[in-house]
C-alpha positions, 0 to 999 in steps of 0.5 A: 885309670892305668889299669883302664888305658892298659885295658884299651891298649890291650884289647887293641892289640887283640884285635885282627890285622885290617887288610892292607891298603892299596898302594895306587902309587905303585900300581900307577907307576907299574901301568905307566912302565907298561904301556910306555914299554908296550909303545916303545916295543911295538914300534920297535917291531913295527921298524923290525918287520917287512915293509910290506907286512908293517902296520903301526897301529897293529904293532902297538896293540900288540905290544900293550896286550903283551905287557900287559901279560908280564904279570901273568907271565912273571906268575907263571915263571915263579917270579918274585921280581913284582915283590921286590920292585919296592925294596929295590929300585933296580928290579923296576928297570929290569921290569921294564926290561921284561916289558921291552922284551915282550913287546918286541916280540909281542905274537910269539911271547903271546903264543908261549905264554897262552901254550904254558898256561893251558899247559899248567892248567892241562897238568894240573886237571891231569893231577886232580884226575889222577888223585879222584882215580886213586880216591876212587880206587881206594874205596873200591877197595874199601868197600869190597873188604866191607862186604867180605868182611860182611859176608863172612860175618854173614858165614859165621852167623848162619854157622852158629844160629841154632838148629833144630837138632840144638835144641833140647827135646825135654822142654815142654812148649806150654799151650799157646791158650795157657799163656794167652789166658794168664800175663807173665805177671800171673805166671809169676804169681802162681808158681814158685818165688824163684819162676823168673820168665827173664832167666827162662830166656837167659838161661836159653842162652846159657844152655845153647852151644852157640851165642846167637839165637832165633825168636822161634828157637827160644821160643821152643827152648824155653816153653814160651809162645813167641808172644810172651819171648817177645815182651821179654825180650823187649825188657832184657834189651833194655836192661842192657842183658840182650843185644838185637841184631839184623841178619839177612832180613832176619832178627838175631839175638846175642849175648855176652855169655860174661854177663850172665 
């Protein structure tokens, strides 16, 4: 039975912190020190202007509206003043305060605070625009090192393909009518035990100056119609003996010389 209740205890423990409740108390309080300052303000401005520009109900609007904004004005600042009304009962007279303030000058306060709020928003489109240039500006630069560095690649590839002058004269290319009328499989079979077609094309590689290789250059090299080179091919690559690549719309072929 401890072990069951240390269970629950446990599991409670564990479980996510619920949202907080709203303290309508507090917020009620602040609601009522803003419209009591906004009338008190406003009419203080209203005794405040020309008589012959007074108008009362104005006035009061206008100090409600800039009360109101003290929270956002407080924001914008980087106030904490609403955080600490609850541990210190001061800050709410202070709050108070602020409210008189705004509501006695009610169209000026109004005016600044709209001015710094498209301002802040301003700086900080200016900021976002600023880090997607940078951004943008980087992966230009990315990308153009990715094309030089395939273009070089590109380079050295068509450096090391083969020619005709790499391969070796004294191969003689069997008749296309021989390897069509016989399978590899037949070929294996009428000549010596050691005839191996997959180390005719390895050995291409061994043979060759450079590690890649064209289908038509191992084709001659080795004496086998691109036929019979490209079922083999199709098996050394996946043995893992044989990697294909794509170069300018072109299949390539490579080797790790090591694992020959």
């Amino acid at each position: 039975m401890p072990d069951s209740l240390s269970n629950i205890t446990n599991n409670t423990q564990n479980l996510p912190a619920s949202t907080p409740a709203i303290d309508w108390y507090y917020i009620t309080t602040l609601l009522v020190i803003m419209i009591l300052t906004g009338l008190l303000g406003g009419y203080a401005n209203f005794l405040n202007s020309p008589k012959e520009e007074r108008s009362l109900m104005r006035s009061l609007m206008m100090g409600i509206v800039a009360t109101i904004a003290i929270p956002l004005f407080l924001k914008v600042v980087d106030s904490n003043i609403l955080n600490q009304t609850k541990a210190d009962v001061i800050n709410y007279f202070v709050y108070a305060g602020c409210c008189i303030l705004a509501a006695f000058y009610s169209a000026r306060f109004l005016e600044g605070l709209s001015s710094r709020v498209l301002q802040n928003l301003q700086d900080k489109v200016d900021r976002t625009n600023e880090v997607v240039q940078e951004n943008t500006s980087k992966l230009e630069e990315n990308t153009d090192k990715l094309n030089q560095t395939a273009e070089k690649t590109d380079m050295i590839m068509d450096n090391q393909l083969p020619t005709t002058t790499d391969i070796p004269d004294q191969i003689s290319e069997l008749a296309n009518e021989e390897l069509n009328s016989r399978s590899i499989e037949n070929l294996e079979n009428n000549n010596t035990r050691s005839f191996n077609p997959q180390q005719m094309v390895l050995d291409v590689f061994l043979r060759s100056k450079t590690m890649f290789q064209t289908l038509d250059s191992i084709s001659k090299s080795s004496g086998l119609t691109p036929t019979a080179v490209v079922q083999l091919l199709i098996e050394l690559e996946q043995a893992g003996k044989i990697r294909k690549i794509e170069h300018r719309g072109q299949d390539i072929y490579t080797v790790d010389r090591s694992n020959l």
